[in-house]
SEFIZA-3560 file (N, C-alpha, C; in Angstrom, 3 decimals):
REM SEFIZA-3560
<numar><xx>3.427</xx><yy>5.432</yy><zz>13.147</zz><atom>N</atom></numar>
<numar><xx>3.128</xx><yy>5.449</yy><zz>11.737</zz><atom>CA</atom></numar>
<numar><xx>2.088</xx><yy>4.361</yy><zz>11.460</zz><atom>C</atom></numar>
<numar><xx>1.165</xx><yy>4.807</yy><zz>10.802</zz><atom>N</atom></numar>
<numar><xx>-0.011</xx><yy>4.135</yy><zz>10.152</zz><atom>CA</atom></numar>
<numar><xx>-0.788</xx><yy>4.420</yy><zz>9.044</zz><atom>C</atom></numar>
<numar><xx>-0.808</xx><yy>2.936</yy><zz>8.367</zz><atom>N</atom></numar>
<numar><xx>-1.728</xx><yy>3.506</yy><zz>6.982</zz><atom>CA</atom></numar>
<numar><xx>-3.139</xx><yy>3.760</yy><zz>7.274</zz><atom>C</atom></numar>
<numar><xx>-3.772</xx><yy>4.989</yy><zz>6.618</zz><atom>N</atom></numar>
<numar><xx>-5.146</xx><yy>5.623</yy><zz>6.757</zz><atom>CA</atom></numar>
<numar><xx>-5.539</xx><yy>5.304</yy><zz>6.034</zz><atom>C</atom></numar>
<numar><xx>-5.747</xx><yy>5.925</yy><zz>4.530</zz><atom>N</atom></numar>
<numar><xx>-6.758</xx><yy>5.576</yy><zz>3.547</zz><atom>CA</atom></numar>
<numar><xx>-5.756</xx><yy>5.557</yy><zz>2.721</zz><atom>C</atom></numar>
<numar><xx>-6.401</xx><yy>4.904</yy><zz>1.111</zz><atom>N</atom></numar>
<numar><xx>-6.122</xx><yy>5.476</yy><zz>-0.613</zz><atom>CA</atom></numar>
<numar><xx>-6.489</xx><yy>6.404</yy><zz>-0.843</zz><atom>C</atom></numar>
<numar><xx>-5.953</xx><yy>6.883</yy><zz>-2.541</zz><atom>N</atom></numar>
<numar><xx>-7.005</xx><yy>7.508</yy><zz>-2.717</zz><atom>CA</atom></numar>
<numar><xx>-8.618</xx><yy>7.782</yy><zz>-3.152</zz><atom>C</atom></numar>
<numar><xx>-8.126</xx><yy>5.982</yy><zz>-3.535</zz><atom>N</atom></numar>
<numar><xx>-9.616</xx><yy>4.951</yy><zz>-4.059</zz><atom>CA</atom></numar>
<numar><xx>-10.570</xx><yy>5.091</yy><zz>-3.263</zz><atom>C</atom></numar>
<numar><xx>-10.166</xx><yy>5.861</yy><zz>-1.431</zz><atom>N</atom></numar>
<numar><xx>-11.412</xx><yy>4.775</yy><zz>-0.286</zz><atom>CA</atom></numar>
<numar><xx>-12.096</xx><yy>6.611</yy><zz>0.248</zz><atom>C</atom></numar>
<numar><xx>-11.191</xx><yy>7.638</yy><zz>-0.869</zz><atom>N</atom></numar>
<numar><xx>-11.269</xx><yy>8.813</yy><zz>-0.037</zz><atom>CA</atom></numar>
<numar><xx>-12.945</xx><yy>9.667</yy><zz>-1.082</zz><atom>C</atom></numar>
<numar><xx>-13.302</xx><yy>10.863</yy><zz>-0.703</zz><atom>N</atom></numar>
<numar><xx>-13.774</xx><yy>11.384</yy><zz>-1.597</zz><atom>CA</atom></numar>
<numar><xx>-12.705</xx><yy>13.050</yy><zz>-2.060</zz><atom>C</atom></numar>
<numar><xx>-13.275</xx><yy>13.711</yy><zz>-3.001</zz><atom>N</atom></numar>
<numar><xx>-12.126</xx><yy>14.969</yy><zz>-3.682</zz><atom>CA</atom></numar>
<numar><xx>-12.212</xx><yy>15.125</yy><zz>-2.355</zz><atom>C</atom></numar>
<numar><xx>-12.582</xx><yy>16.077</yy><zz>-1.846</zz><atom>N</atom></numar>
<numar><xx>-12.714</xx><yy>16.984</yy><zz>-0.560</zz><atom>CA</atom></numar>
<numar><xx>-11.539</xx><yy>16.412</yy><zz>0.413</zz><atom>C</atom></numar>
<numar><xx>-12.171</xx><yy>15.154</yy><zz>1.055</zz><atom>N</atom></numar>
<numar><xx>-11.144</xx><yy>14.403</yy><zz>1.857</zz><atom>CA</atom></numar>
<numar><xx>-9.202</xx><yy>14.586</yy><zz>1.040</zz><atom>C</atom></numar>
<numar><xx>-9.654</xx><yy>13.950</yy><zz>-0.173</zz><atom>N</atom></numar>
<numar><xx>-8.141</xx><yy>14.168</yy><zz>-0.835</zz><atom>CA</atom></numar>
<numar><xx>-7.646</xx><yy>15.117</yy><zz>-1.121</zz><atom>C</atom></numar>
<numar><xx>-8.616</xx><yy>16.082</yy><zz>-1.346</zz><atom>N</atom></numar>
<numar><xx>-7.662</xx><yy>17.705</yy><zz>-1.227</zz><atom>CA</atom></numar>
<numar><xx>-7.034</xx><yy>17.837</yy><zz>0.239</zz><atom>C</atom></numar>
<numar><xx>-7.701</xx><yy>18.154</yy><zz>1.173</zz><atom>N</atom></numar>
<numar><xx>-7.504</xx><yy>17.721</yy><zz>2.346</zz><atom>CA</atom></numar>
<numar><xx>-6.297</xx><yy>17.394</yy><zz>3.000</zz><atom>C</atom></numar>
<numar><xx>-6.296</xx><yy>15.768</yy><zz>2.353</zz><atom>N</atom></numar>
<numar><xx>-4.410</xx><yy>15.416</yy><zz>2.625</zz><atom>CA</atom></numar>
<numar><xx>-3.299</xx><yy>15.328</yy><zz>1.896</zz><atom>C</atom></numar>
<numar><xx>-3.964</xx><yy>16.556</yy><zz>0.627</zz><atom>N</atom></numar>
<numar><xx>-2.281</xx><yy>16.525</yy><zz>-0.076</zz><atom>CA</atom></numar>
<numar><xx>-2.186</xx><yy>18.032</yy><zz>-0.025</zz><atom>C</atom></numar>
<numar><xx>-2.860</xx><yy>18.932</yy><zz>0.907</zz><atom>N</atom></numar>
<numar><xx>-2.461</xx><yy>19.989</yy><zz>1.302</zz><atom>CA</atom></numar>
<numar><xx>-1.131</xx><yy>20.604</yy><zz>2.295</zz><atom>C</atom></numar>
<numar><xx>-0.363</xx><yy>21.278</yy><zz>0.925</zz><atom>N</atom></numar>
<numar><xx>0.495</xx><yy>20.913</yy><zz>1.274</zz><atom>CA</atom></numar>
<numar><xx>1.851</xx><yy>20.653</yy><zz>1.073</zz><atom>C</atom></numar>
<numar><xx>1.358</xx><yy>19.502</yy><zz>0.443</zz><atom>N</atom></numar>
<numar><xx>2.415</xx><yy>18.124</yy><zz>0.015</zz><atom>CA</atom></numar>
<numar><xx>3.673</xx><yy>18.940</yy><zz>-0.900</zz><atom>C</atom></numar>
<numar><xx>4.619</xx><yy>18.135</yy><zz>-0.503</zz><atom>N</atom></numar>
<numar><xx>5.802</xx><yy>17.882</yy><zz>-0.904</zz><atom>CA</atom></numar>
<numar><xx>6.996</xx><yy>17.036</yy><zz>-1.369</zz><atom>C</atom></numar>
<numar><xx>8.071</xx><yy>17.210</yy><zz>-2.463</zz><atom>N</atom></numar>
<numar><xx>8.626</xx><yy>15.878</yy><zz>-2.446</zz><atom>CA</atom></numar>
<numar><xx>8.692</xx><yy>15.240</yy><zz>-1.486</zz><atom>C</atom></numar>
<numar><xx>9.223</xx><yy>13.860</yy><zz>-1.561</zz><atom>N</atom></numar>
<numar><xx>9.659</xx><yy>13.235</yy><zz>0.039</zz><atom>CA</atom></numar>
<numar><xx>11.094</xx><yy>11.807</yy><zz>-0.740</zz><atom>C</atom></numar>
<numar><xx>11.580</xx><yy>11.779</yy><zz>0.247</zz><atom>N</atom></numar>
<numar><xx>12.351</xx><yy>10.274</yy><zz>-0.491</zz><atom>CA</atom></numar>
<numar><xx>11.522</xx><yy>9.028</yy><zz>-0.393</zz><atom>C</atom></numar>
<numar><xx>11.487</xx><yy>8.559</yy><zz>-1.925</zz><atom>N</atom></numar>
<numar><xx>10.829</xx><yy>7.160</yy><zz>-1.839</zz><atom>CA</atom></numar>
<numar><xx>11.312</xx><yy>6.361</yy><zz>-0.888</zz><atom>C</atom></numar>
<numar><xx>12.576</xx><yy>6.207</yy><zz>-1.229</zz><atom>N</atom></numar>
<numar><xx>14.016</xx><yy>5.236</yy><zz>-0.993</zz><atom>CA</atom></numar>
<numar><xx>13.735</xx><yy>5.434</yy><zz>0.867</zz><atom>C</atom></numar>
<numar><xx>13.570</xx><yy>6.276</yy><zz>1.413</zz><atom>N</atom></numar>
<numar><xx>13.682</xx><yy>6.260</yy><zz>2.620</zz><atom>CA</atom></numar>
<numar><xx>12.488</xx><yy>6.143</yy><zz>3.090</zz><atom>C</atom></numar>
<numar><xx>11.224</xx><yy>6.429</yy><zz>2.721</zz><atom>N</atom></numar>
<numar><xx>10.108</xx><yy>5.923</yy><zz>3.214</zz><atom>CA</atom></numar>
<numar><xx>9.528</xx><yy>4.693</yy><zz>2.889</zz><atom>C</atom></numar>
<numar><xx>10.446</xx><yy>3.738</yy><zz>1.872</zz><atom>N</atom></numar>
<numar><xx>10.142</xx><yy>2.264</yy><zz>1.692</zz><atom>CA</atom></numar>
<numar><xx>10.282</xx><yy>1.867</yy><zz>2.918</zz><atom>C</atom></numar>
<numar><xx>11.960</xx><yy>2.122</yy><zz>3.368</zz><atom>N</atom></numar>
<numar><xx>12.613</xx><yy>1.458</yy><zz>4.067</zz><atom>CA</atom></numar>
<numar><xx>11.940</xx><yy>1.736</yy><zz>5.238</zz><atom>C</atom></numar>
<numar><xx>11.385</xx><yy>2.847</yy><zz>6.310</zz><atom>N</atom></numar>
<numar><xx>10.655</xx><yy>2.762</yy><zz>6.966</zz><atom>CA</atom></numar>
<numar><xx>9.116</xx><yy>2.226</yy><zz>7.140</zz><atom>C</atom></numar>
<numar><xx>8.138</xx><yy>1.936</yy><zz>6.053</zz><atom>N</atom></numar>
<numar><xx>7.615</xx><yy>0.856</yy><zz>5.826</zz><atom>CA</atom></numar>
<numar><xx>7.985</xx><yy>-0.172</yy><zz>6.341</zz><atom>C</atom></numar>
<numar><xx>9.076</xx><yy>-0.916</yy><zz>5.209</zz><atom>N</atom></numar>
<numar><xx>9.895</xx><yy>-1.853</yy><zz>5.424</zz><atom>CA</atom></numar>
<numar><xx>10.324</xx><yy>-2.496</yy><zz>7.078</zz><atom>C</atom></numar>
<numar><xx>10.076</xx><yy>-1.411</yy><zz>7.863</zz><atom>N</atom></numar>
<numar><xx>10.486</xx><yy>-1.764</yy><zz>9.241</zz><atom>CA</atom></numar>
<numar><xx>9.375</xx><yy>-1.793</yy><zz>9.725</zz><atom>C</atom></numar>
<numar><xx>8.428</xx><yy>-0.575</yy><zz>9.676</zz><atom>N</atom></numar>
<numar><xx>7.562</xx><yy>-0.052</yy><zz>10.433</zz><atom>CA</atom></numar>
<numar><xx>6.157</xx><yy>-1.069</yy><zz>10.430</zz><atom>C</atom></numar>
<numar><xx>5.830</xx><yy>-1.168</yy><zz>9.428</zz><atom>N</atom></numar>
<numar><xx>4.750</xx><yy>-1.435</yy><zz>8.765</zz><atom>CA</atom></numar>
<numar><xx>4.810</xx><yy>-2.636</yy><zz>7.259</zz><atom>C</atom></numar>
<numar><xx>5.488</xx><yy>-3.768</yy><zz>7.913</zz><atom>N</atom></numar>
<numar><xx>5.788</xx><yy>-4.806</yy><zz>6.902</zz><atom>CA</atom></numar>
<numar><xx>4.480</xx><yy>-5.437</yy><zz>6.372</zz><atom>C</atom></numar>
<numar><xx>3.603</xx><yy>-5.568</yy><zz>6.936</zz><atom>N</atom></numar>
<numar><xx>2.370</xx><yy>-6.171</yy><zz>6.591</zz><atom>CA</atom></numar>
<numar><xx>1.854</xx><yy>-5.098</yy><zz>4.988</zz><atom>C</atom></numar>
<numar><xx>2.061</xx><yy>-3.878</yy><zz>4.872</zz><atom>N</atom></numar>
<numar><xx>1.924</xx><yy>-3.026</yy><zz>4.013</zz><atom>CA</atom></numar>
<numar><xx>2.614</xx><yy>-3.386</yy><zz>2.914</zz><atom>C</atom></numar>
<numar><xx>3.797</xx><yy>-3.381</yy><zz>3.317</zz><atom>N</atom></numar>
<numar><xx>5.669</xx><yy>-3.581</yy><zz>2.837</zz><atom>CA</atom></numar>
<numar><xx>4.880</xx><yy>-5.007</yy><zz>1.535</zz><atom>C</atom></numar>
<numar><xx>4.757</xx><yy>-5.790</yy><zz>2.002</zz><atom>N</atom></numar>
<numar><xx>4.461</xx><yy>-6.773</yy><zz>1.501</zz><atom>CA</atom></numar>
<numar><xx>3.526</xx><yy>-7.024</yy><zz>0.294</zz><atom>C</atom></numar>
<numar><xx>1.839</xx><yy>-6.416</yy><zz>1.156</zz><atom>N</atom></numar>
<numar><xx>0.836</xx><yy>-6.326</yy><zz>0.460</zz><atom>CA</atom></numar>
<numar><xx>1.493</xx><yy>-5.165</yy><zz>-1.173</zz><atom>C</atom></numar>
<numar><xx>1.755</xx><yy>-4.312</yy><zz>-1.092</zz><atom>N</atom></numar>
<numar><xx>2.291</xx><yy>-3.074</yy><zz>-2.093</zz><atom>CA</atom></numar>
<numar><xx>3.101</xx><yy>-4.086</yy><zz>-2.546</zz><atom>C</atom></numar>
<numar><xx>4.147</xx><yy>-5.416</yy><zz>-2.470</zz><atom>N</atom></numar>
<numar><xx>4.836</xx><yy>-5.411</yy><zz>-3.190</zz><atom>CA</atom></numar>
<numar><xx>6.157</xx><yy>-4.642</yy><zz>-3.688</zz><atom>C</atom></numar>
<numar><xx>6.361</xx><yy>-3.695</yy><zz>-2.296</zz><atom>N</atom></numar>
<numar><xx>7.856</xx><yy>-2.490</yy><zz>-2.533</zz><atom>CA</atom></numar>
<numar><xx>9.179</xx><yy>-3.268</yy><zz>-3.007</zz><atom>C</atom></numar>
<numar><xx>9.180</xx><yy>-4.561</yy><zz>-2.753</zz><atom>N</atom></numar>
<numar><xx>10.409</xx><yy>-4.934</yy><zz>-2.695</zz><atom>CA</atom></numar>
<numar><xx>10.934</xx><yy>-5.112</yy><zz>-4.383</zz><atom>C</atom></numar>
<numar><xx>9.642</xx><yy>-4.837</yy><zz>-5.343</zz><atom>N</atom></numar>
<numar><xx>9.809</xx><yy>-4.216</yy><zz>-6.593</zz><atom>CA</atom></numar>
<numar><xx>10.130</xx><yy>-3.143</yy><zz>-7.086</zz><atom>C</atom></numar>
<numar><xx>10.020</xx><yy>-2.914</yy><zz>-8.508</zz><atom>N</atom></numar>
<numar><xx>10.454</xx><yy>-1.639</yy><zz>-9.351</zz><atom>CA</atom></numar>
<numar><xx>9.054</xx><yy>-0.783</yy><zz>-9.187</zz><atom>C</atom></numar>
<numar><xx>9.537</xx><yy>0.182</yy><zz>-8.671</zz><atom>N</atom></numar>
<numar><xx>8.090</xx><yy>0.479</yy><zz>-8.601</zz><atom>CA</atom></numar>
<numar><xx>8.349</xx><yy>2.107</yy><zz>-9.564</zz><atom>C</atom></numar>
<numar><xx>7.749</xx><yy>2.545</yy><zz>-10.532</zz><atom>N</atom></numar>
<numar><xx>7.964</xx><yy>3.100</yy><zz>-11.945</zz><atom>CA</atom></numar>
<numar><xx>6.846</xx><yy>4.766</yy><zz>-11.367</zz><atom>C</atom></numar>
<numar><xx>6.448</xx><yy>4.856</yy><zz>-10.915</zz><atom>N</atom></numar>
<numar><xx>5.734</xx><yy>5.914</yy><zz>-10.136</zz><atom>CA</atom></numar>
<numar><xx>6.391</xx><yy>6.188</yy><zz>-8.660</zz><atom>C</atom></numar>
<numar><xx>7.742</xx><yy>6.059</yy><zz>-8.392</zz><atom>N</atom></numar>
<numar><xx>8.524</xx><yy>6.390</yy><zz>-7.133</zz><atom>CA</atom></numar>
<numar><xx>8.619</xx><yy>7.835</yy><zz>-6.907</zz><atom>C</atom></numar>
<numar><xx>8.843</xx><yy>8.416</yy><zz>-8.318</zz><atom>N</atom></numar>
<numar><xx>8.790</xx><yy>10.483</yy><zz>-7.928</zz><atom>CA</atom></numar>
<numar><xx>7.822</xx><yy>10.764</yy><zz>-7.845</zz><atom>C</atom></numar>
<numar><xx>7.059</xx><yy>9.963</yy><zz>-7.423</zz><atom>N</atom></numar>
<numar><xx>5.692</xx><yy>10.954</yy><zz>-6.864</zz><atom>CA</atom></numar>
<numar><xx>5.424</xx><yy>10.963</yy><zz>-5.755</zz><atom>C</atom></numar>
<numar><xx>6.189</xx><yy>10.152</yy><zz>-4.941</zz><atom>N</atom></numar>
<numar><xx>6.192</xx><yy>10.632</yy><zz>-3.437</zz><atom>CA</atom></numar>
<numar><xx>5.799</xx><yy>11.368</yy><zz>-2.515</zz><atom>C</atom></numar>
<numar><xx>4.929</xx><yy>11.656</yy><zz>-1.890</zz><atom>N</atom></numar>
<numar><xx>5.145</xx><yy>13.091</yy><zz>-1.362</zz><atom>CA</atom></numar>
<numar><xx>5.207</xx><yy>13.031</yy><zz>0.202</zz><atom>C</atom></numar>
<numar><xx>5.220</xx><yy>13.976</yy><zz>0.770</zz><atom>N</atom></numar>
<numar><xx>4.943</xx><yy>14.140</yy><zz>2.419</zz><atom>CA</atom></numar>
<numar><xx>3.947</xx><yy>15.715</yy><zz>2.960</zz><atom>C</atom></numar>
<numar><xx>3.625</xx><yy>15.683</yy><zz>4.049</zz><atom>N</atom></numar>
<numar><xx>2.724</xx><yy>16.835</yy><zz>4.227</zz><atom>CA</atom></numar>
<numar><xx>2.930</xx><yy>16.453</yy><zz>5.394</zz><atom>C</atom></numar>
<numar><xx>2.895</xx><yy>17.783</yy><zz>6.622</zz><atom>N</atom></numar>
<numar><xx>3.014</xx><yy>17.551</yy><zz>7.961</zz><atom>CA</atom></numar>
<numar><xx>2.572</xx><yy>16.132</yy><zz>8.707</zz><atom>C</atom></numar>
<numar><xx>1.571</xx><yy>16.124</yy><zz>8.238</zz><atom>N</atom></numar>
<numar><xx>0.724</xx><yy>14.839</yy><zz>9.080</zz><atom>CA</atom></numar>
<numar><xx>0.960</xx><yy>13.314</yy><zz>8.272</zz><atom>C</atom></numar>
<numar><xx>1.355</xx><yy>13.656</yy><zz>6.770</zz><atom>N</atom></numar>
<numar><xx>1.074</xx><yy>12.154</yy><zz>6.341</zz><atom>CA</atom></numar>
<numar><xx>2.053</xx><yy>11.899</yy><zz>5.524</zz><atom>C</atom></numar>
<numar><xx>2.729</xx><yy>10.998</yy><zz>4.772</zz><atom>N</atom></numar>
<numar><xx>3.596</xx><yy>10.413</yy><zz>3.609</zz><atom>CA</atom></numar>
<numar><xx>2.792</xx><yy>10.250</yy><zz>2.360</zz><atom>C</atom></numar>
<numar><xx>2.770</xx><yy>10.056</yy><zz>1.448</zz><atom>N</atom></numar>
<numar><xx>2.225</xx><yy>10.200</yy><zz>0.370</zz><atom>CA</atom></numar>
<numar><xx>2.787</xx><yy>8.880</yy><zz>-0.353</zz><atom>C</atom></numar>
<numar><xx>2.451</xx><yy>7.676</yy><zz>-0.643</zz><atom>N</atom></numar>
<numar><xx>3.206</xx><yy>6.905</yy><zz>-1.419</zz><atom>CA</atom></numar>
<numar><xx>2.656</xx><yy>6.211</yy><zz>-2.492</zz><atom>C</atom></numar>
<numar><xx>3.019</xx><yy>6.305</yy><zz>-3.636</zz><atom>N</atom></numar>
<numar><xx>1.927</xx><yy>6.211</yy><zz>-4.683</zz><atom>CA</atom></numar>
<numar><xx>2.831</xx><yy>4.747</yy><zz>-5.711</zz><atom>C</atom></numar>
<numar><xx>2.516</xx><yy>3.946</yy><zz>-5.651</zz><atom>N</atom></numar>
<numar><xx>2.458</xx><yy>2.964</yy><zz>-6.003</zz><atom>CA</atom></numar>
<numar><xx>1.155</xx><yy>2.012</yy><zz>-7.037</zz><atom>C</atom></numar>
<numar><xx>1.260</xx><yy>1.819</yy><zz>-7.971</zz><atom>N</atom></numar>
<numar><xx>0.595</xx><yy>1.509</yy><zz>-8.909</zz><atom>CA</atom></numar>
<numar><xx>-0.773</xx><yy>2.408</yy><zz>-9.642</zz><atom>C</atom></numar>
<numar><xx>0.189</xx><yy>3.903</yy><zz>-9.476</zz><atom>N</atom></numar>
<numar><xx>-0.944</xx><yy>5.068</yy><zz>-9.505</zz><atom>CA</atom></numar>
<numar><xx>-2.190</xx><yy>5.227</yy><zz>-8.489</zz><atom>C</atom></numar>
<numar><xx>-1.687</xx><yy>4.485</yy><zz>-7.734</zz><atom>N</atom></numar>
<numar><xx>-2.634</xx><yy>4.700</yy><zz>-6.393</zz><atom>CA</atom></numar>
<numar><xx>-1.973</xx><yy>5.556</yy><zz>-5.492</zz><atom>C</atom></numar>
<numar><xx>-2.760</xx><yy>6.314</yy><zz>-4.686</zz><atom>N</atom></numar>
<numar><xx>-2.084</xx><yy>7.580</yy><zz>-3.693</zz><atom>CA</atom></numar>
<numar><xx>-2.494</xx><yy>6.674</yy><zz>-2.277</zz><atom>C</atom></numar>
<numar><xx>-1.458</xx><yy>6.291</yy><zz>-1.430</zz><atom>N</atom></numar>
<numar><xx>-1.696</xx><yy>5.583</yy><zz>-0.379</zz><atom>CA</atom></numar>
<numar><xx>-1.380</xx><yy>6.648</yy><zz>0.774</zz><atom>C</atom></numar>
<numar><xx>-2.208</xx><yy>7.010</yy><zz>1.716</zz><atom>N</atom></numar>
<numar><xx>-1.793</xx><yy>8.043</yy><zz>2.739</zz><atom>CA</atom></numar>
<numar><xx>-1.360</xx><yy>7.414</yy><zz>4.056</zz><atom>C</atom></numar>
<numar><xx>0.154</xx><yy>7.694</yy><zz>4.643</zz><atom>N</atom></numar>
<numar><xx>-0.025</xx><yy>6.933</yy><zz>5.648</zz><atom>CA</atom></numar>
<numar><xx>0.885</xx><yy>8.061</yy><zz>6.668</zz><atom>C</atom></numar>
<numar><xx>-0.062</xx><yy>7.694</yy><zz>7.912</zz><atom>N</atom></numar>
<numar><xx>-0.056</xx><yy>8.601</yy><zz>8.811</zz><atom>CA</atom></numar>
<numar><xx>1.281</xx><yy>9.206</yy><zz>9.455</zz><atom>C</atom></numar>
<numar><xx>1.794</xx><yy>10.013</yy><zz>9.474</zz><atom>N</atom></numar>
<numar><xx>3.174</xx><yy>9.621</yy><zz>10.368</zz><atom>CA</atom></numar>
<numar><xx>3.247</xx><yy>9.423</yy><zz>11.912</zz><atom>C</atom></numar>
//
């Protein structure tokens, strides 16, 4: 697991791209793998807050979807 892009760093095309697809996913369980996986992230995002955009979650074969401060963060699985 690795973070790829935002959706800030992507263009449409690219971001259609990787939310093709997409589906709910659990916040709650893809913090926590963060949380293990990828703490340097964990940190920078600030998860260990309320984070008020959590149902927007998503997942798609290849990536997690985690959207945190209305930003779409794609990270690889």
């Amino acid at each position: 697991m690795y973070y790829q892009t935002c959706c800030v760093q992507t263009t449409i095309d690219e971001w259609q791209q990787l939310m093709k697809g997409a589906r709910k996913a659990s916040y709650k369980r893809l913090v926590q793998r963060i949380k293990h996986e990828l703490p340097d992230l964990y940190d920078a995002l600030a998860l260990n807050f309320y984070n008020p955009y959590w149902e927007q979650c998503q997942q798609t074969k290849t990536h997690y979807i985690l959207v945190s401060s209305a930003i779409e963060y794609f990270i690889h699985k």
